[in-house]
C-alpha positions as CSV (number, residue, x, y, z in Angstrom):
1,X,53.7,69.4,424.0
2,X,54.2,67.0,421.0
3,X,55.0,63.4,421.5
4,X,58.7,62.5,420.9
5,X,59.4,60.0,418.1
6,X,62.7,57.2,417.1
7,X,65.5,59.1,416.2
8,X,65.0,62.8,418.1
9,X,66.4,63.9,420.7
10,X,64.7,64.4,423.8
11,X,64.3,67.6,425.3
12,X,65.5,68.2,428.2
13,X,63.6,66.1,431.4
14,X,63.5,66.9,435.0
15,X,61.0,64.5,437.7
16,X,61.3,63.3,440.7
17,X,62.2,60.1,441.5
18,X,63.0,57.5,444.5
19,X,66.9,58.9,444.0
20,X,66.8,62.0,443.7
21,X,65.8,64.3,440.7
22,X,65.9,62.7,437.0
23,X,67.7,64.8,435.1
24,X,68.0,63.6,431.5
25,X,70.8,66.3,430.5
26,X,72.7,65.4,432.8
27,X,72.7,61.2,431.3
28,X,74.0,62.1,428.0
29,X,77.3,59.9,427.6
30,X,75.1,57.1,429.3
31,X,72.2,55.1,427.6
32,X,68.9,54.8,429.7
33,X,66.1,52.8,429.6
34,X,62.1,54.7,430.6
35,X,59.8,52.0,431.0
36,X,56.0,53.0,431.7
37,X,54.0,50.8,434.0
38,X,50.3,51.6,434.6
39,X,50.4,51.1,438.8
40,X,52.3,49.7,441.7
41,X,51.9,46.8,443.4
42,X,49.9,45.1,440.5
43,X,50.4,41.8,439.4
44,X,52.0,42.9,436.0
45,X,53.9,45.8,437.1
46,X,55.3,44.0,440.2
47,X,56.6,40.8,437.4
48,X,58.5,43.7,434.8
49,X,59.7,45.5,437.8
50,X,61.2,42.2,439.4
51,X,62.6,41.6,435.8
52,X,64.4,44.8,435.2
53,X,65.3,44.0,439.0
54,X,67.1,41.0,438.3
55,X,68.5,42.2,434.9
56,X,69.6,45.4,436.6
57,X,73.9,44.4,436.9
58,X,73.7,43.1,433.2
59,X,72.0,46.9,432.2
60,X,74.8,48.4,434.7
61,X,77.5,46.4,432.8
62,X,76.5,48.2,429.5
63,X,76.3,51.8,431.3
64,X,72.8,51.7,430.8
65,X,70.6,53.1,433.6
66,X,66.7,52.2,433.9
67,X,64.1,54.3,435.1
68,X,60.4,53.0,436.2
69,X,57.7,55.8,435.2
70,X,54.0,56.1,436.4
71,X,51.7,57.9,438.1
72,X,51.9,57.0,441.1
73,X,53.2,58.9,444.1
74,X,56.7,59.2,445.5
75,X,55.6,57.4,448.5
76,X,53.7,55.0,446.6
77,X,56.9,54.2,444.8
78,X,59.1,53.9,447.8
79,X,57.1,51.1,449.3
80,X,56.9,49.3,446.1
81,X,60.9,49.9,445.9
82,X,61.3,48.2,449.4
83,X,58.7,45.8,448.8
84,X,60.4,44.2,446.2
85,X,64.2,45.4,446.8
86,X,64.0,47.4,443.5
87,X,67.9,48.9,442.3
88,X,66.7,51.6,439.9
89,X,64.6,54.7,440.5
90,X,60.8,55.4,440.0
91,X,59.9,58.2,438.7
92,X,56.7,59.9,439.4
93,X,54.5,61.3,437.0
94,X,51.4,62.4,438.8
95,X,50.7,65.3,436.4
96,X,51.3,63.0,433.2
97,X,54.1,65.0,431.7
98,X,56.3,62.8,430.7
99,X,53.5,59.9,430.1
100,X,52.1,62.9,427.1
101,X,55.4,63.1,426.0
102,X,56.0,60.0,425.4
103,X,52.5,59.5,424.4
104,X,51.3,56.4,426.5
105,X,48.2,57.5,427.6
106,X,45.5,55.3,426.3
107,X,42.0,54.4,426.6
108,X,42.1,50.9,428.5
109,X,39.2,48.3,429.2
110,X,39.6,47.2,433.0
111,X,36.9,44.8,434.1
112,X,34.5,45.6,431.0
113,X,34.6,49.5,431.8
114,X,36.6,51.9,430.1
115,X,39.2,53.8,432.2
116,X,42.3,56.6,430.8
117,X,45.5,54.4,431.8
118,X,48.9,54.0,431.0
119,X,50.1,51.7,428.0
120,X,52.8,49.7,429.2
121,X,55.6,51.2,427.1
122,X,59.0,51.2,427.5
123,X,61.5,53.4,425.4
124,X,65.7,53.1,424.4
125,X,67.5,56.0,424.9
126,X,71.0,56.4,423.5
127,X,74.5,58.4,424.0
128,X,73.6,61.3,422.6
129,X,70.1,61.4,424.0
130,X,68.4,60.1,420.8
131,X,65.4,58.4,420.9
132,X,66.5,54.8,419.2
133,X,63.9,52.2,420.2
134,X,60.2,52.0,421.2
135,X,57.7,49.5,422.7
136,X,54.1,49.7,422.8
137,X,51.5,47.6,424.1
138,X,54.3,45.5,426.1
139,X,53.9,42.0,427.4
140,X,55.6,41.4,430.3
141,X,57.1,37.9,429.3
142,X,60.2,38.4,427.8
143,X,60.5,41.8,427.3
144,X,63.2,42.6,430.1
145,X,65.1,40.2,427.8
146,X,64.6,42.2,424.8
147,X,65.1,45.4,426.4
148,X,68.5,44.1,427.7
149,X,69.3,43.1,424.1
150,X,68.8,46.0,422.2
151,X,70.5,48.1,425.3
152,X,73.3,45.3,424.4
153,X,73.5,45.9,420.7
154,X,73.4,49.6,421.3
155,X,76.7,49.2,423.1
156,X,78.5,47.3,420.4
């Protein structure tokens, strides 16, 4: 599978999620956000995830749907869903589909030994299903605010 790039479209998607099964056909018409996160109920994961939390009605009122993506399990997710009162779904992605698709996979220094991880990445999705806007290497400050703006100048 080849890594998807600004301006395709994306191929048609199917995971599971804490809603229900991600189907990305059936979005077109809507915009989505997929941002990647390395683990649950990790200091940086658990700030962007409160962000896109508390930024979730502004997404809403652009039609724009978020989705969470990492590894981790269905269960894994649920807990970190009700542990911080999360509005959006989490998809997992235990077999790393969608993280090769997206190409987010990365060599990672944790604690001075190297370990195969997930970049945080986060990726704009438009109407028609095209690819419009990437982030890689994410910082968490700020960048639900960014997200939201680039979702906003998608919908004028």
């Amino acid at each position: 599978m080849t890594t998807i790039a600004i301006g395709q479209p994306l191929p048609p998607l199917t995971a599971e999620t804490t809603h229900g099964l991600f189907d990305s056909t059936a979005l077109r018409g809507r915009p989505f956000v997929l941002y990647f996160y390395p683990k649950d109920n990790t200091p940086g994961c658990t700030t962007e995830a409160q962000d896109f939390r508390d930024r979730h009605a502004q997404f809403q009122a652009l039609g724009c749907d978020i989705y969470g993506i990492s590894r981790d399990t269905l269960k894994s997710h649920q807990d970190f869903t009700d542990r911080q009162s999360l509005s959006f779904p989490l998809i997992s992605d235990p077999d790393e589909a969608l993280c090769a698709l997206f190409g987010v996979m990365k060599q990672k220094n944790m604690y001075g030994k190297q370990v195969r991880g997930i970049e945080r990445s986060t990726f704009l999705v438009d109407r028609q299903g095209i690819l419009v806007q990437e982030w890689r290497g994410v910082r968490v400050p700020g960048h639900a605010d960014e997200v939201l703006q680039a979702a906003h100048n998608l919908a004028a």
